[in-house]
C-alpha positions in Angstrom: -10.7 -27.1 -2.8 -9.4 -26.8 0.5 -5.5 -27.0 1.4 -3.2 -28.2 4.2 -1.4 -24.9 4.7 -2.4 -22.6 7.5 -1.6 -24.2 10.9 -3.4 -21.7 13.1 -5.7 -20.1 10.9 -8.7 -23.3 10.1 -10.4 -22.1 7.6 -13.9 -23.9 7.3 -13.1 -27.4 8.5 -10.5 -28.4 11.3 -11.9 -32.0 10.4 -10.5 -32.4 7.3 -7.5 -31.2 7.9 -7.3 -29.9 4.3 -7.4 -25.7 4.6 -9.0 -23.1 2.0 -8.5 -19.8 2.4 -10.2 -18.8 -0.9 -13.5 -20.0 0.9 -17.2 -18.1 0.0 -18.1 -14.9 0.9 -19.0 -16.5 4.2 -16.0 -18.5 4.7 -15.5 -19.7 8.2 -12.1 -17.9 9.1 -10.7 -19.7 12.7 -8.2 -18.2 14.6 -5.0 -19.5 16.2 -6.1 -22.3 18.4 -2.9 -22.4 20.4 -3.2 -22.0 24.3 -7.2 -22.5 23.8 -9.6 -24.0 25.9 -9.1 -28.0 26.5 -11.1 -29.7 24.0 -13.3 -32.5 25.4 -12.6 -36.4 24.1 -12.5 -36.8 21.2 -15.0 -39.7 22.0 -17.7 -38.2 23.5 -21.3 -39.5 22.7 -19.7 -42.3 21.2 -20.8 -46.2 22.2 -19.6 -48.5 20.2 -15.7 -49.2 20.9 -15.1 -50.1 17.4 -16.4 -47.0 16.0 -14.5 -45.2 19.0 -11.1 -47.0 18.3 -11.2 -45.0 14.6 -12.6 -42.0 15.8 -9.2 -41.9 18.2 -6.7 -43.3 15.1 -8.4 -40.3 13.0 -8.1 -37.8 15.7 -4.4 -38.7 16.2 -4.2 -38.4 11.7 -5.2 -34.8 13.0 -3.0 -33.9 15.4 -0.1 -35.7 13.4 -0.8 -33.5 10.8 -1.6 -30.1 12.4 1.0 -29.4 15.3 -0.8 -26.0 16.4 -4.1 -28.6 17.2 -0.9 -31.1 18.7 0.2 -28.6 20.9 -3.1 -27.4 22.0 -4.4 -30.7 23.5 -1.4 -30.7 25.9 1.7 -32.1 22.9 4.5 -29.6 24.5 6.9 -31.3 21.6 4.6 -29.6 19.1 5.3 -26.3 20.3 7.2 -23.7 17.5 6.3 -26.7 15.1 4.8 -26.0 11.8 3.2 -28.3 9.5 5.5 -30.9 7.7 4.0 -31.1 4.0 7.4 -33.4 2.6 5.9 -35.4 -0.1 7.1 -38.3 2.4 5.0 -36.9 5.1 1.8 -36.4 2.8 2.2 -40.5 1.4 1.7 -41.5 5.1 -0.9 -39.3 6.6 -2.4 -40.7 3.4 -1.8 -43.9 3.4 -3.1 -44.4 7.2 -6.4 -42.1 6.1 -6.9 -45.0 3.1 -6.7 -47.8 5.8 -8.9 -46.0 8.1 -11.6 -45.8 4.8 -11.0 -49.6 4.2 -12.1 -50.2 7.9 -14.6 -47.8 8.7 -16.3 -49.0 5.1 -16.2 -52.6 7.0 -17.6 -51.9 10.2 -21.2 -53.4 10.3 -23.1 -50.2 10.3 -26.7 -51.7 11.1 -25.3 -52.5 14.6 -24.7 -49.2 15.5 -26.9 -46.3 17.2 -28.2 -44.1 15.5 -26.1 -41.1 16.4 -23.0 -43.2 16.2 -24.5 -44.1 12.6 -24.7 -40.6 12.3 -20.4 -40.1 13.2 -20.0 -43.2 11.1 -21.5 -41.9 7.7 -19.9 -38.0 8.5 -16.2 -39.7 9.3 -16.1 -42.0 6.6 -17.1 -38.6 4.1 -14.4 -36.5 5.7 -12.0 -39.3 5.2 -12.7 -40.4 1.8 -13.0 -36.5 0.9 -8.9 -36.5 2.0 -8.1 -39.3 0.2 -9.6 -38.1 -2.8 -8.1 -34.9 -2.9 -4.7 -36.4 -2.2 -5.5 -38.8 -5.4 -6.0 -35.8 -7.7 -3.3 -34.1 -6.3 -5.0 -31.1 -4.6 -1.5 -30.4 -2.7 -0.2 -29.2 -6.0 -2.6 -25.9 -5.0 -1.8 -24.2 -2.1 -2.8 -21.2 -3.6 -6.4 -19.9 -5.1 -7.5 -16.7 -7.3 -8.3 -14.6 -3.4 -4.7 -15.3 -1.4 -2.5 -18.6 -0.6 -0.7 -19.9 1.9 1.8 -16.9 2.4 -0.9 -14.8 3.6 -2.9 -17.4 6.2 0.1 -18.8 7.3 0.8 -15.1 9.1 -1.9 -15.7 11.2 0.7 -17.0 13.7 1.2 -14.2 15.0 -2.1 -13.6 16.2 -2.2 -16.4 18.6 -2.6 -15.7 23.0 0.9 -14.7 23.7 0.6 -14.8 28.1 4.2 -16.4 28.7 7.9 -15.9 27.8 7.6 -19.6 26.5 4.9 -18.0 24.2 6.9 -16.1 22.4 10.1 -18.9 22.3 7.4 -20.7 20.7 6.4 -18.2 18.2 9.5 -17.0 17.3 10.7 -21.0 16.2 7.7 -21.0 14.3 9.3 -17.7 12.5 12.4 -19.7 11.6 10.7 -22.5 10.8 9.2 -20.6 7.9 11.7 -21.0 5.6 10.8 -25.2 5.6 7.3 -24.4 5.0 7.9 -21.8 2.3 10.0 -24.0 0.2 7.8 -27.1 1.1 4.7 -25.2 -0.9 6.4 -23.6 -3.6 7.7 -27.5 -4.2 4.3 -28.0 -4.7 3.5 -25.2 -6.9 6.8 -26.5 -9.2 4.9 -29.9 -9.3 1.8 -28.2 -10.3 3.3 -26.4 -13.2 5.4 -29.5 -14.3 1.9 -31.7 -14.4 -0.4 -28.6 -15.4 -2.1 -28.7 -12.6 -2.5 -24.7 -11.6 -5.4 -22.3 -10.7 -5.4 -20.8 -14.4 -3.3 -17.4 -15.2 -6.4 -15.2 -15.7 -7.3 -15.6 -12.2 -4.0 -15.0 -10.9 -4.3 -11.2 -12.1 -3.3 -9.7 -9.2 -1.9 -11.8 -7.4 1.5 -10.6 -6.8 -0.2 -7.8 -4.8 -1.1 -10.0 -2.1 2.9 -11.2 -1.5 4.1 -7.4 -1.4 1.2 -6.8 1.1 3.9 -8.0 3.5 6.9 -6.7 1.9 7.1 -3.8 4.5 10.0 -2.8 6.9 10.1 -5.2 9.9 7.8 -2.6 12.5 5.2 -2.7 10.0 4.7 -5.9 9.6 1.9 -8.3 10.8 4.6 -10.9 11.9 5.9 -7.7 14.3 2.9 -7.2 15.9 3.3 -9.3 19.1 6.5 -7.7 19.8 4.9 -4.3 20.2 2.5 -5.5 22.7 3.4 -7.6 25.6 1.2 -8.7 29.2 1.6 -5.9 31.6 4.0 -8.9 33.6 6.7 -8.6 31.6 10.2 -7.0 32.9 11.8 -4.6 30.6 14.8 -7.0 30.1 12.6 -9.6 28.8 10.9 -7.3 26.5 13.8 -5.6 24.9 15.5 -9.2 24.4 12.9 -10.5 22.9 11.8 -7.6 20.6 15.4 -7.8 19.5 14.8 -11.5 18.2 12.0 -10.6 17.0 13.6 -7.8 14.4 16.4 -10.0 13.5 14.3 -13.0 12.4 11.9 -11.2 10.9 14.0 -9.2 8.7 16.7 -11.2 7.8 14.6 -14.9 7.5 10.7 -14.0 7.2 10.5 -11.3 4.8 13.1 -12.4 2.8 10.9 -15.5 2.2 8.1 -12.9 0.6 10.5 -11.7 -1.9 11.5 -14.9 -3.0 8.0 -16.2 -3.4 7.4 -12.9 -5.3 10.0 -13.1 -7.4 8.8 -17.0 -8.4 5.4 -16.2 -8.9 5.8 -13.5 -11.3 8.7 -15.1 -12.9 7.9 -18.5 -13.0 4.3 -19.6 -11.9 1.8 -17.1 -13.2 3.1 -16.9 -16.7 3.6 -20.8 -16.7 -0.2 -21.3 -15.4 -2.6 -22.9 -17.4 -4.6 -20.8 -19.9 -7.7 -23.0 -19.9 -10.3 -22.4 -17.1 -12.2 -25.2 -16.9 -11.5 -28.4 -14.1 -12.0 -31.1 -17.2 -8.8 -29.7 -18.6 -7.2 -30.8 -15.4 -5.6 -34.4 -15.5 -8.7 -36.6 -14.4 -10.7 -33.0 -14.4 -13.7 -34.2 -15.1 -13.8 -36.7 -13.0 -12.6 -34.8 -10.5 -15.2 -32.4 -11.1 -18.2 -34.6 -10.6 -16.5 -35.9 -7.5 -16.5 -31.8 -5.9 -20.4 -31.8 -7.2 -21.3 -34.8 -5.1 -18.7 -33.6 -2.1 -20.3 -30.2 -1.8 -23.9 -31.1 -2.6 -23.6 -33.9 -0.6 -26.5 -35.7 -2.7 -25.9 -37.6 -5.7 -26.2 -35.2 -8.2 -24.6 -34.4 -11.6 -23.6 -31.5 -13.1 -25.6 -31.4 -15.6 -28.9 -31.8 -13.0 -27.1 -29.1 -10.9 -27.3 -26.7 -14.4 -30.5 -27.1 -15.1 -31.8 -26.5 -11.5 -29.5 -23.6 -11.7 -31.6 -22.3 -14.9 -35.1 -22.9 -13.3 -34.0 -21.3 -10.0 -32.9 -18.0 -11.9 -36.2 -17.7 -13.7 -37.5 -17.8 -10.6 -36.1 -15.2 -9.2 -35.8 -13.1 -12.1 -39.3 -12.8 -12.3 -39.3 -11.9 -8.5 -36.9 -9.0 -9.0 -39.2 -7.0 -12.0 -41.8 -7.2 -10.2 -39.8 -5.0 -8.0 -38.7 -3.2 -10.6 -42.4 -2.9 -11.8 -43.4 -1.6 -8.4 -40.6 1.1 -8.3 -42.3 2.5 -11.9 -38.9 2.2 -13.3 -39.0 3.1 -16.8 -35.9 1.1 -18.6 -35.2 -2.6 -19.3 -33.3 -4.8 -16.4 -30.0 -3.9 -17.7 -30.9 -0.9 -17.3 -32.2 -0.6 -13.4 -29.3 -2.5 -12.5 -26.3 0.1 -14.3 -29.2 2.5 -12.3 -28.2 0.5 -8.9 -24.3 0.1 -10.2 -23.8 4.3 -10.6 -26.1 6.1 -8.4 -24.2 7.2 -5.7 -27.5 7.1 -2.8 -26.4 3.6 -2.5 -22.9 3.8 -2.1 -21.2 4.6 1.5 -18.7 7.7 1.7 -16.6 6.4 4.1 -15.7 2.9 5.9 -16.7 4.1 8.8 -20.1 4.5 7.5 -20.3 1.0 6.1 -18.9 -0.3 9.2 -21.3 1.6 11.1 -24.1 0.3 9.2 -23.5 -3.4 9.3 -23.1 -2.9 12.6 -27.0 -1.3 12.8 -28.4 -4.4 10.9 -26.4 -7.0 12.9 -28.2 -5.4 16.5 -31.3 -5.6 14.6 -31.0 -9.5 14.1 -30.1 -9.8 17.1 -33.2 -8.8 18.6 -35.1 -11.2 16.2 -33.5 -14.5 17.2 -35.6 -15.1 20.7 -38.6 -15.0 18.3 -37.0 -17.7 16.0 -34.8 -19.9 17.9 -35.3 -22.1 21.2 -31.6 -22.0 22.1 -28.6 -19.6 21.4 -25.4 -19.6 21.7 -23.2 -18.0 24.3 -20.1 -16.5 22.4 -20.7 -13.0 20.9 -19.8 -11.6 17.8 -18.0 -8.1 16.7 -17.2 -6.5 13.4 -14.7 -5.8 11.7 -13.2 -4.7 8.4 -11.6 -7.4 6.2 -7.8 -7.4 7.1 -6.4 -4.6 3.9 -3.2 -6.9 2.9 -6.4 -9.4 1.4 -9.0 -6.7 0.8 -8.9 -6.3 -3.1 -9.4 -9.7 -4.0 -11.7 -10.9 -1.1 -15.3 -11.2 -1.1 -18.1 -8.5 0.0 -18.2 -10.6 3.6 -17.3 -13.6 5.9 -17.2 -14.9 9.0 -14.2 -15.2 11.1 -15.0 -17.3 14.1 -12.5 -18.5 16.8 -11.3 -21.5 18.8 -10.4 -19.5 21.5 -12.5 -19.0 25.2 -11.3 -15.2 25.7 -12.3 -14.5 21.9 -15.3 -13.4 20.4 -16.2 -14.3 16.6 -16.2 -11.7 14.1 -18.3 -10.5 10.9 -16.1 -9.3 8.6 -17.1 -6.5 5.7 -14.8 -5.6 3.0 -14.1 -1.8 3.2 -12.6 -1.9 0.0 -13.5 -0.2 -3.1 -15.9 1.3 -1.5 -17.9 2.5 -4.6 -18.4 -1.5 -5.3 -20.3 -2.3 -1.7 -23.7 -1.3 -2.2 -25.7 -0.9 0.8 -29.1 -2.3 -0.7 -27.0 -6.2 0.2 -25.8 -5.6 3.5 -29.4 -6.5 5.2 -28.7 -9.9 3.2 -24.8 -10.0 3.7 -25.2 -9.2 7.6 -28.1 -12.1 8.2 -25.6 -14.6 6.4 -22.5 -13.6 8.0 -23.4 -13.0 11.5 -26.9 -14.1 12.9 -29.4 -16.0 12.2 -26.5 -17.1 9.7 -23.1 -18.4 10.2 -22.2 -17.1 13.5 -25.3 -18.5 15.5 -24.9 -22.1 13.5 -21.0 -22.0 14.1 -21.2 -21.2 17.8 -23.8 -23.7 18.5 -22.0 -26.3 17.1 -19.2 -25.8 18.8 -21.3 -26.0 21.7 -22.6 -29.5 21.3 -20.3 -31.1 23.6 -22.0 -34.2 23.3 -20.5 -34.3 19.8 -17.1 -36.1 18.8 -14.1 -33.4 18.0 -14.2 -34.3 14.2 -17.8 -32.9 14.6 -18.0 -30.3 17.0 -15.3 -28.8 14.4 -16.3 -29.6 10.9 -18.0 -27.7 8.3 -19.7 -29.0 6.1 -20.3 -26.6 3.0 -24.1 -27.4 2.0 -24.9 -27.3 5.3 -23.6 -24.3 6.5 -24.0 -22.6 3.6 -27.4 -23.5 2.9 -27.9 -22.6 6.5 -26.4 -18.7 5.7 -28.9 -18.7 2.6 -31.8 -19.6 4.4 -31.1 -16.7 7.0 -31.1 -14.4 4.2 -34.9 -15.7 3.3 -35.9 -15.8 7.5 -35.0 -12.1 7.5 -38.1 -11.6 5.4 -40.9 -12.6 7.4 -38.7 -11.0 10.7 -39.5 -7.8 9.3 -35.7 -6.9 7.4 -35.7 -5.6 3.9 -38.7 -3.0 4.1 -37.0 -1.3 1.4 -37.8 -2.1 -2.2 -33.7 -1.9 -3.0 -32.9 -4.2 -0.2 -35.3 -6.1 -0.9 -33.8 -6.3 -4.4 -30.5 -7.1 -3.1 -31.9 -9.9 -0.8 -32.8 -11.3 -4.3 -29.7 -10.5 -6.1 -27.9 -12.4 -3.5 -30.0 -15.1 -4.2 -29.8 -15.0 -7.6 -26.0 -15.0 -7.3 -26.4 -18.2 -5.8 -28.6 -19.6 -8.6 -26.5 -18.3 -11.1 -23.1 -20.3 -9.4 -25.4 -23.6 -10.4 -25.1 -22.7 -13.7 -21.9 -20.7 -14.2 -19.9 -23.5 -12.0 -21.3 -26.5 -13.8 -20.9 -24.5 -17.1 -17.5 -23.3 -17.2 -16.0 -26.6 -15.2 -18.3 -29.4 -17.5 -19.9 -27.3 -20.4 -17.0 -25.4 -22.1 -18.3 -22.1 -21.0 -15.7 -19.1 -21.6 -15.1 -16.8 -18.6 -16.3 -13.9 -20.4 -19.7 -16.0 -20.9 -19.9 -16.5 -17.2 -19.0 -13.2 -16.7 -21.9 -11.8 -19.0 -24.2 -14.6 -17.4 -24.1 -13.0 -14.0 -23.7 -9.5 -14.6 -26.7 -9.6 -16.5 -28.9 -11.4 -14.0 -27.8 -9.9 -10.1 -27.1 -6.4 -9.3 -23.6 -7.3 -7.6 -20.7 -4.6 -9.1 -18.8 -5.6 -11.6 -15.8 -6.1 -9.3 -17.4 -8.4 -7.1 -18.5 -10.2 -10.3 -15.1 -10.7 -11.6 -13.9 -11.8 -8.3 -16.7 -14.4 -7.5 -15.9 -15.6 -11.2 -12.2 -16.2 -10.4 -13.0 -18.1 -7.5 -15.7 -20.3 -8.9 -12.8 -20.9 -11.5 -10.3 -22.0 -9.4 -12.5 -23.7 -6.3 -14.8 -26.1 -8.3 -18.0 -27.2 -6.7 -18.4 -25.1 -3.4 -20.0 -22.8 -5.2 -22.8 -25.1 -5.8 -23.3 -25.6 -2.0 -25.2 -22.7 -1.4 -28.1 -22.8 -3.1 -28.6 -26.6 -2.7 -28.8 -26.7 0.8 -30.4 -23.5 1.2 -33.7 -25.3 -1.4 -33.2 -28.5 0.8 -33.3 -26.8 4.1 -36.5 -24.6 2.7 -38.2 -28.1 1.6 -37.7 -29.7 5.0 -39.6 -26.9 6.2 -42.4 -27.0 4.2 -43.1 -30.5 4.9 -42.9 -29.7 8.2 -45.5 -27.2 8.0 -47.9 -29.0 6.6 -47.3 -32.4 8.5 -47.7 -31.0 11.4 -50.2 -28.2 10.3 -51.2 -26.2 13.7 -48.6 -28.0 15.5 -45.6 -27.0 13.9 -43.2 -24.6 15.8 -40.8 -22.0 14.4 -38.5 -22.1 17.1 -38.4 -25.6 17.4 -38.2 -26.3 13.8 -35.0 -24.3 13.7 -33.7 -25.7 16.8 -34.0 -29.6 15.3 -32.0 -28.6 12.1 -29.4 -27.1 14.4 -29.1 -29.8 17.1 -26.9 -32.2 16.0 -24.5 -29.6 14.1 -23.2 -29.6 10.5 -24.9 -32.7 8.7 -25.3 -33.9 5.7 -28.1 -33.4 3.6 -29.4 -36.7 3.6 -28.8 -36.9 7.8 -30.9 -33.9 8.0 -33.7 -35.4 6.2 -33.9 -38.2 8.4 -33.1 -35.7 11.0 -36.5 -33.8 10.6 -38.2 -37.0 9.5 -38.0 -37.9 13.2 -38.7 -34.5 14.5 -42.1 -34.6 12.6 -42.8 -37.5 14.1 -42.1 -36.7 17.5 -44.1 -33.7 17.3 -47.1 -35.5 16.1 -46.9 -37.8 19.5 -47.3 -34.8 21.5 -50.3 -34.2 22.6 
């Protein structure tokens, strides 16, 4: 699910304007887009004035809703503005989103181009997507089994401060914390009042990621920019400002984390639900199917979704013993895989060393992509670790990109528990998170300035994903995974995404027990057992995304073959990859048509 909490911090879609920090393993993490580079029109490459005229009312919806966007594209009154989530607020960004569906749904669609049938079909999903959300009350959750709004609202403070205005702005945002705070936890009261709550297992934990940021006032993330000013600064203005800074901080921000504290362990986690499943939501299971066909983007069931889950895993199950085979491994399966779980060969010592190591791999890719791709993008990436206040409960990886010019995009690795990050995955994680994977999709996307803002900065899940999993597979004929245990974690990785089909659909639609899910993927991938539990907790409470992954990956892997033999001694590699990439994050049923066209053109050629 995603929610409308952090401002500057988009995770996965600015489009939607719905945020979820407890995204994948290769969640799209976007930084503060305040004082960022002037977006183009929101209108560009679009022809017909009709579908222009709700392009523009849905762009406003945007900005109306997400003051750091407002005040980037020139609104000065949205400066030190935070978003307004009033229940009277929410009905009316609503309510003008339902009239937009009602008259995009109306507009005579034949009529139109084919790329502005293209922005027609992708608006008219990310609108009806916000509606629908709103109808089963998604706002009740601003909070998810990996972190909540508390922790990805501080990304505030790692916005471009340049000006003394900067830092006015910033610290209004800091008082105007205290609205937002209590804005949420109204929601959360709502939640528990309807039932309506990630469920209490997977809040285990939780508590730990509030007292990240119960610190004294100079350790603390919301500090920071007071500790580092432009070199233009006088003294006065520093020492007047850092003195604002310690007051608000201390007496109005981190008060606001014991509160929250106090209510979640008093009041929320014990009052959560005890049942896991979505159908035991009000309208679960409708709401349910509804994330299968929103994160698929085809018309599928969850039931069809299962049992492709089941054929895919015995698949790849038969893949990874004949590794096993080849290895001369003695035991059962259960066995090699408490052999890859305990032996400490595969283990780093130090974060350094796993840092060090990603960083090995990701240079490596790099020097495959002219090979594979026409075009790349221009933005760089770094790595980094995974910020430690979310650490414990975060995935393995993810990508943090940024809207900013002066910024590159990062590939983040959990440094963690170090004895749970196997190195025999990090070929797999690193071709995911960085490149071919999400950083060279992401970048070229934003890139496409032919593109209309709600496209240029949307996500959509079975695209990207899929994209990310099919890097995983490219990396095998580019030479990666020469090692028979990497190789064996390229496949655990993609049996963990076979396994979601059928530990997703099976807890949320077929009564399945967390422990069976549990059981279910520890005995089919090699992940640790603490990355099992934590993947578990967020399938539990984010149905359907999960299911993303491994249906666009097959799709995007399909496309390709038909491809290849259409075009037999014709067909391109570079190209190929370049026409699923051109016209950004697409639905699955765009794409199709997308390459349909592609094979055509390249059969005209002479």
């Amino acid at each position: 699910m995603r929610k409308i909490f952090a401002p500057s911090l988009l995770v996965i879609a600015l489009s939607a304007c719905q945020i979820n920090p407890a995204s994948t393993e290769s969640a799209l993490v976007f930084a503060s887009t305040e004082n960022s580079i002037t977006y183009n029109p929101v209108t560009v490459g679009v022809s017909d004035p009709r579908l222009k005229a709700i392009i523009e009312t849905d762009w406003q919806i945007k900005l109306d809703s997400d003051p750091s966007q407002a005040f980037s594209e020139g609104d000065a009154s949205a400066a030190g503005k935070l978003p307004d989530l009033s229940p009277e607020n929410l009905a009316n960004l609503n309510q003008r989103k339902q009239t937009l569906v009602t008259t995009l749904k109306a507009l005579d669609k034949d009529s139109l181009s084919k790329e502005d049938k293209i922005n027609a079909q992708i608006l008219q999903g990310q609108l009806q997507n916000s509606v629908d959300l709103y109808r089963y009350k998604d706002h009740y959750l601003p909070i998810t089994a990996e972190s909540g709004f508390h922790a990805y609202i501080a990304s505030i403070a790692k916005a471009r401060f340049a000006t003394v205005q900067d830092y006015d702005n910033y610290i209004a945002k800091l008082s105007n914390l205290a609205s937002y705070f209590a804005q949420q936890t109204y929601w959360l009261k709502q939640g528990l009042k309807s039932g309506i709550t990630p469920p209490r297992v997977t809040l285990n934990g939780f508590e730990d990621s509030i007292s990240a940021f119960m610190v004294p006032v100079k350790d603390s993330g919301y500090f920071e920019p007071f500790t580092q000013y432009p070199k233009h600064f006088t003294q006065v203005q520093k020492d007047a400002l850092t003195a604002q800074g310690k007051i608000i901080i201390e007496q109005k921000v981190l008060p606001l984390y014991q509160a929250f504290y106090d209510f979640m362990t008093k009041e929320y986690i014990p009052g959560a639900r005890t049942d896991i499943a979505c159908a035991s939501l009000p309208d679960g299971a409708a709401f349910y199917e509804n994330r299968v066909r929103y994160y698929t983007t085809l018309d599928m069931t969850s039931d069809e979704v299962h049992q492709l889950g089941l054929k895919e895993v015995k698949r790849i199950r038969g893949e990874m013993q004949a590794i096993i085979d080849s290895l001369g491994f003695k035991g059962s399966f259960a066995e090699f895989l408490h052999f890859l779980r305990t032996d400490p060969r595969f283990y780093p010592k130090t974060a350094e060393e796993l840092l060090k190591e990603a960083a090995f791999i990701a240079k490596k890719a790099d020097a495959m992509l002219p090979k594979y791709f026409g075009k790349l993008p221009r933005t760089p990436y770094g790595i980094q670790a995974v910020p430690a206040e979310i650490a414990p409960k975060y995935t393995t990886g993810r990508y943090s990109g940024s809207n900013r010019d002066d910024e590159a995009g990062y590939y983040w690795v959990n440094t963690y528990a170090l004895d749970k990050r196997p190195l025999y995955e990090l070929e797999a994680l690193t071709l995911h998170e960085a490149v071919p994977g999400h950083h060279l999709q992401i970048s070229l996307n934003k890139e496409l300035t032919k593109l209309p803002n709600f496209r240029r900065y949307s996500y959509i899940s079975a695209f990207g994903e899929g994209w990310g999993l099919y890097s995983e597979y490219l990396g095998l004929e580019a030479g990666f995974y020469q090692d028979p245990y990497s190789n064996f974690g390229r496949l655990t990785y993609e049996m963990w995404r076979a396994a979601r089909l059928v530990v997703d659909t099976g807890m949320h639609a077929k009564s399945w027990s967390r422990q069976r899910a549990l059981d279910f993927m520890a005995g089919n991938t090699a992940l640790s057992m603490h990355n099992v539990t934590t993947e578990i907790d967020r399938y539990i409470s984010w149905p359907g995304q999960a299911l993303s992954y491994k249906i666009g990956e097959l799709t995007i892997k399909r496309l390709r073959n038909q491809t290849e033999a259409e075009l037999g001694d014709k067909f391109d590699i570079r190209a190929f990859h370049d026409a699923i990439l051109e016209n950004g994050s697409v639905p699955m049923s765009v794409l199709e048509q997308q390459i349909t066209d592609f094979i055509s053109y390249q059969k005209q050629q002479k």
